[in-house]
Wavefront OBJ file of the C-alpha trace (Angstrom):
o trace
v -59.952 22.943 -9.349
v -56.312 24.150 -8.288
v -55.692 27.314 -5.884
v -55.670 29.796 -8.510
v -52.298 31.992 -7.992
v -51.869 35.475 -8.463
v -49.554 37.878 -8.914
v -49.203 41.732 -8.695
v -47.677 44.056 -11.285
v -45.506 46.475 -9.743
v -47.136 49.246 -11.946
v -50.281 51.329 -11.546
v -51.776 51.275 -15.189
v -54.099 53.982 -17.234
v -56.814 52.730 -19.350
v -56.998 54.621 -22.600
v -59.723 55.391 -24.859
v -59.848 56.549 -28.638
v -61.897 57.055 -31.341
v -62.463 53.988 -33.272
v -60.730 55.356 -36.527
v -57.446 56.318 -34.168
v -54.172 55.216 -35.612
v -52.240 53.037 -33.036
v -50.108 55.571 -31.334
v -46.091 54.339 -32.049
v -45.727 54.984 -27.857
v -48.228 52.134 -27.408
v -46.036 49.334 -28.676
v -43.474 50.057 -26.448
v -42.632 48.421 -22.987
v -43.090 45.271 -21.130
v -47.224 45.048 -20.822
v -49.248 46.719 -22.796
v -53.111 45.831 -23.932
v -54.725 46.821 -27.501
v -58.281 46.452 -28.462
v -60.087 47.907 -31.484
v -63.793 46.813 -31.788
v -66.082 48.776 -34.401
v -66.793 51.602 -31.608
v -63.159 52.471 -30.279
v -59.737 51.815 -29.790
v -58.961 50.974 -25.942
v -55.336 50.985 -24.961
v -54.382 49.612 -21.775
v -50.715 51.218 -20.688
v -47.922 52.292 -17.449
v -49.698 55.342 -16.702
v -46.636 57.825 -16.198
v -45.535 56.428 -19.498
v -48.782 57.574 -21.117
v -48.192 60.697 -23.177
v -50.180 64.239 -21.833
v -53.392 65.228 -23.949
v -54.615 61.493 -24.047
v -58.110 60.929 -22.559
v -57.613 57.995 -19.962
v -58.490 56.686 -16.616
v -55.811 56.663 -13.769
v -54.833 54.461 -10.931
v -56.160 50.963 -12.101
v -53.944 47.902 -10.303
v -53.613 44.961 -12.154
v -53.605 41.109 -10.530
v -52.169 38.511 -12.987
v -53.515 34.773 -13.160
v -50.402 32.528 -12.875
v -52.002 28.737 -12.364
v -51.621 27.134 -15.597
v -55.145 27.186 -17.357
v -55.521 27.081 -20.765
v -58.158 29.093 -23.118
v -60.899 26.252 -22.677
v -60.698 26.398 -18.802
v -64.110 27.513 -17.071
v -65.004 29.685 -14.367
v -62.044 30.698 -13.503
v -62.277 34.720 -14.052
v -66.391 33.378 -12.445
v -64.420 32.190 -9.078
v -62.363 35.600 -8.784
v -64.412 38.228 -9.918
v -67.939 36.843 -7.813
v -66.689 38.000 -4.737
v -64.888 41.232 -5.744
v -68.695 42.177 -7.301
v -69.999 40.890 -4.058
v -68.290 43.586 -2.365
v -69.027 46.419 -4.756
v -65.494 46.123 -7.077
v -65.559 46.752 -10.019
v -62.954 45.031 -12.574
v -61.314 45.362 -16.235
v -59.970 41.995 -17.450
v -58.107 41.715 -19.828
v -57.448 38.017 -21.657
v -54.720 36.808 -23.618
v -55.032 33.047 -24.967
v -52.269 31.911 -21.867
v -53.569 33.906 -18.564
v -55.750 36.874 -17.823
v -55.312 39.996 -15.902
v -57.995 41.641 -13.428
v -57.633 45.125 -13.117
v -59.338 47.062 -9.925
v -59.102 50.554 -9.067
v -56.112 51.600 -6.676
v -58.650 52.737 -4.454
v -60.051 49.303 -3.631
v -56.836 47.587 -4.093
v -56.173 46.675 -0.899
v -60.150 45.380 -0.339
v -59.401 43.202 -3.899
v -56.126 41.672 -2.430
v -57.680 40.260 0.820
v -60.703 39.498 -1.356
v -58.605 36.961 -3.538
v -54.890 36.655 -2.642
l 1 2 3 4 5 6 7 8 9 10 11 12 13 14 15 16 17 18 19 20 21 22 23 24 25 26 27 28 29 30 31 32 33 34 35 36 37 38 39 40 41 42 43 44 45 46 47 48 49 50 51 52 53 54 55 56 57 58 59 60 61 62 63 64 65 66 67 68 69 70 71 72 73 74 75 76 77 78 79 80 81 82 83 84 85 86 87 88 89 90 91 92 93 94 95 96 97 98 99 100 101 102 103 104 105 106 107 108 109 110 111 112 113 114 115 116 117 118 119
């Protein structure tokens, strides 16, 4: 397999969570990265935290690494190869997949642990 590059977005992002029957808030569509997910249980919104509007239920401070080796959607193990040793050392992650790369979001507070983990 090829070294698996990563990047870093510059942002620190808010992970958003909403009732299942919430409309998709018009803010939401807005901007440069943004994740939506609706399953039958909620709506899950991942957004630039100081862009995310007061009175919405979300958790701060998440850091987000971004897979830039090409890999397509069939490719296997590589979330496996990066997020095995982040567990290994008690980090937890929030991927998010998109059918051309993935993103592995870790709490600002381990952040710095993640990078020298797997940068």
């Amino acid at each position: 397999m090829e070294k698996i590059k990563l990047s870093i977005l510059p942002e620190k992002l808010g992970i958003c969570h909403f009732d299942k029957n919430s409309p998709i808030p018009d803010w939401a569509l807005e901007g440069d990265f943004f994740s939506i997910t609706r399953t039958s249980q909620e709506l899950s919104i991942v957004y630039p935290q100081e862009k995310i509007p007061g009175g919405v239920l979300f958790e701060k401070d998440w850091r987000a690494f971004k897979l830039e080796s090409v890999a397509d959607i069939y490719s296997v193990g590589i979330i496996a190869s990066l997020t095995k040793p982040l567990a290994e050392n008690g980090i937890s992650v929030f991927n998010i997949s998109t059918y051309e790369t993935n993103y592995l979001l870790v709490e600002e507070k381990n952040f710095e642990r993640a990078k020298e983990i797997i940068l």
